[in-house]
N, C-alpha and C positions, 0 to 999 in steps of 0.2 A: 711674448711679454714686452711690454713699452720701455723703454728707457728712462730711466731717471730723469726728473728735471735738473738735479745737481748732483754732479761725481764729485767722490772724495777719495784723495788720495795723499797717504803720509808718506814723504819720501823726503830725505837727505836734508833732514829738522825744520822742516815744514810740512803742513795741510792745506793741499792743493783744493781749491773749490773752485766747481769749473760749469760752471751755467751752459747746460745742456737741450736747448730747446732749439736748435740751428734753422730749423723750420720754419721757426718763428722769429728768428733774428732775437731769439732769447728775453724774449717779450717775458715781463716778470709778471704770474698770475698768484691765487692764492696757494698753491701749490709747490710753487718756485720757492716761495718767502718760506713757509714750511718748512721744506728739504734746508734751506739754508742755517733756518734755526734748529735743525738737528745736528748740521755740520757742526755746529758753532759748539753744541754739547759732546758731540764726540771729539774734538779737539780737543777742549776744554778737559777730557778726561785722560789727555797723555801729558804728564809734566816733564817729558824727553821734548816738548817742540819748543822751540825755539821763534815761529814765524807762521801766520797765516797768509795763503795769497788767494787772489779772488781774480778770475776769467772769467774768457769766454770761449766755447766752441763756433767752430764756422766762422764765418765772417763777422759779428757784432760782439762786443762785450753782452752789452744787451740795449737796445732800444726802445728799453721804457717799457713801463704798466702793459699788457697785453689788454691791450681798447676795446676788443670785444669780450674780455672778464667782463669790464668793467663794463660798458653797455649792459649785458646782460645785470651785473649786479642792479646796476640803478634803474632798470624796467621789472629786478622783482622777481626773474626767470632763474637767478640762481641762490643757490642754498646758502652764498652767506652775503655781508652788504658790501658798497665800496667804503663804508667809512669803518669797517670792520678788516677790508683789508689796510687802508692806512694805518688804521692802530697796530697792525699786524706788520707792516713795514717799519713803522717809527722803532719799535720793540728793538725790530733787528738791527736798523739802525745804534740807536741808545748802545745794542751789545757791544755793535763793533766798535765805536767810540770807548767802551769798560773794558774791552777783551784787555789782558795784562801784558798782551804781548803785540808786536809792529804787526798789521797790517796791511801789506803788498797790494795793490790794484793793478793788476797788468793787465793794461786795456790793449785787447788784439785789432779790435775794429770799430766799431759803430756803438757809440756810449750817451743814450740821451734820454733828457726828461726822467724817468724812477732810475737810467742808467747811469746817470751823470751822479741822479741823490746817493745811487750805493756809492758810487767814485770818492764821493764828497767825507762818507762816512770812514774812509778808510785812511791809514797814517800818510801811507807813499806814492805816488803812482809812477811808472814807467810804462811806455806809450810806445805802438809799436807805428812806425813812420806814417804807416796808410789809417792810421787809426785816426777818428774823426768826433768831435765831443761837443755837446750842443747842450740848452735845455727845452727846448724843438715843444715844451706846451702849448705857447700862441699860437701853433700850426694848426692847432686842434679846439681850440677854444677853452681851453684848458688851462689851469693856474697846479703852480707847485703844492702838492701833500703831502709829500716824503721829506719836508724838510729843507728842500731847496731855496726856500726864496730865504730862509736862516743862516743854511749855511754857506751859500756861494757868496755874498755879499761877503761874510767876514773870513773868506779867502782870497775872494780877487777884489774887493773893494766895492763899496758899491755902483759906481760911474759903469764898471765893468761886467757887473753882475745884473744890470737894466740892460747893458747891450746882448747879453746871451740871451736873457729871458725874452727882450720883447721882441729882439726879430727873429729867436726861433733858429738860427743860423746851425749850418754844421762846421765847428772851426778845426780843421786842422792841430792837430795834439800839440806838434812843434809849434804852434803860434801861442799857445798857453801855457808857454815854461816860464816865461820873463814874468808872468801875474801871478806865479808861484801855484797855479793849480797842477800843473805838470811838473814832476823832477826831473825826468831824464826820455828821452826819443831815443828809439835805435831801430834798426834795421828790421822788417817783418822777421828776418829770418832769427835775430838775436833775442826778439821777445825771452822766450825759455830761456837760454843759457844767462843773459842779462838779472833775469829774475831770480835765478839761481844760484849765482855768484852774489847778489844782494842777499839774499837768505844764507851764505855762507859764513857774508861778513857781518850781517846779524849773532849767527849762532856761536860766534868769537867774544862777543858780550855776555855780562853780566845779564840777565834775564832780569833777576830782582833791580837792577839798573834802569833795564830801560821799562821796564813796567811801573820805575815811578817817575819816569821823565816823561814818558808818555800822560800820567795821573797829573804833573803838575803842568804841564803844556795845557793841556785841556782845562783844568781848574782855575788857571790864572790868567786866561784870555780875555774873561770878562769882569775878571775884577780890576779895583783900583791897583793900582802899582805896589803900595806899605802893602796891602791884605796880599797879593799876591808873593809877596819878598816873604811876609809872614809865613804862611803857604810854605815854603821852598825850604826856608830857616828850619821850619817843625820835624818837615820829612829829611832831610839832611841830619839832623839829629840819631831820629831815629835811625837812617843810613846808615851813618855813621857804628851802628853797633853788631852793623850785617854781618855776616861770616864773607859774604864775598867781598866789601869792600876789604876788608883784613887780607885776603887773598889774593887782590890786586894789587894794593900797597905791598905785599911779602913777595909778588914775583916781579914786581919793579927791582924791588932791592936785589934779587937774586938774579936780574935781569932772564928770566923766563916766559914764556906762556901761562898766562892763569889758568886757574881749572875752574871755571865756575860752579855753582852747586843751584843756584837762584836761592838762598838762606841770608 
């Protein structure tokens, strides 16, 4: 029996999703996206997680669209299109960006072009030393689908988001912390326990917390300033009437640990 394209695994208030194609330097086909958006509903059906993270097996996060899918799609030889996998990617995309809770990127190695676009979709990333991050399309004659030329501009800016795209470059993870596309570098070996320890001091938070901070980071990035204050104002209200805000303000007073509930 072949092996998954994506393992899942719940362990210590996270689901691990772990891109499984090492063969292929975890080349994302239609298949891959699939598996991912089942992960995304089986997660979605435990309200004990606290955090989603996203890898890779072998040496690459993943290195992008698997080129001969897509070949094959756009000569007609396979059963679905390539702009039926974009739609299929964007989807997942769109999820990760709604999921209610942080999404982890721990890039182990090789992150480019559709790998960079999952990077991009996701809240946090931590970067393991050798790990290397590109949008390597011009290599190939190729322009961003997944979302790319969207969203890395209004991450790294745009001055910096023309240098990745047009030379195609493999940057170094640590070179990309100061442009805020990377949070944190650590040791190949520290990947895991790094990622872990973040997932730890996630699941010490309010959940209903950061699932609306997360809601208003995203919603207020492209609006004006008042619409986005506006924004903040309305759900702080509503906040405001949570069981767990009440819960955090009662174990300040009593100087303890909160118990969150996500209510």
């Amino acid at each position: 029996m072949s092996e998954p394209p994506v393992l899942y695994e719940e362990r210590n208030a996270a689901a691990w999703m772990t891109l499984n194609r090492p063969q292929a330097l975890n080349a994302l086909d239609p298949a891959t996206i699939a598996a991912l958006h089942d992960a995304l509903d089986r997660a979605q059906a435990n309200a004990a997680l606290r955090a989603l993270v996203l890898t890779g097996s072998g040496r690459a996060f993943s290195a992008g669209a698997d080129l001969k899918s897509i070949r094959s799609q756009l000569s007609g030889e396979a059963g679905t299109t390539a702009q039926g996998f974009i739609t299929d990617f964007l989807a997942l995309a769109a999820r990760f960006e709604r999921y209610p809770l942080p999404i982890i990127a721990a890039v182990n190695g090789l992150a480019l072009a559709g790998g960079l676009e999952l990077v991009l979709a996701c809240d946090l990333v931590i970067a393991a030393e050798s790990a290397k991050i590109g949008d390597a399309h011009a290599n190939y004659g190729l322009i961003p689908g997944g979302g790319g030329s969207v969203r890395l501009p209004r991450k790294v800016g745009p001055a910096r988001a023309k240098l990745l795209m047009f030379t195609g470059a493999f940057w170094p993870a640590a070179d990309l912390v100061d442009c805020g596309l990377v949070n944190r570098v650590v040791a190949d070996a520290e990947l895991v326990p790094a990622t872990e320890a973040l997932v730890a001091e996630l699941a010490g938070k309010s959940p209903l917390g950061l699932a609306r901070m997360k809601q208003l980071v995203n919603d207020g990035m492209e609006q004006p300033l008042d619409t986005a204050i506006r924004l903040e104002t309305a759900l702080f209200e509503a906040h405001a009437r949570s069981a767990d805000m009440a819960e955090g303000l009662a174990a300040f007073e009593a100087k303890r640990r909160p118990k969150f509930t996500g209510r």
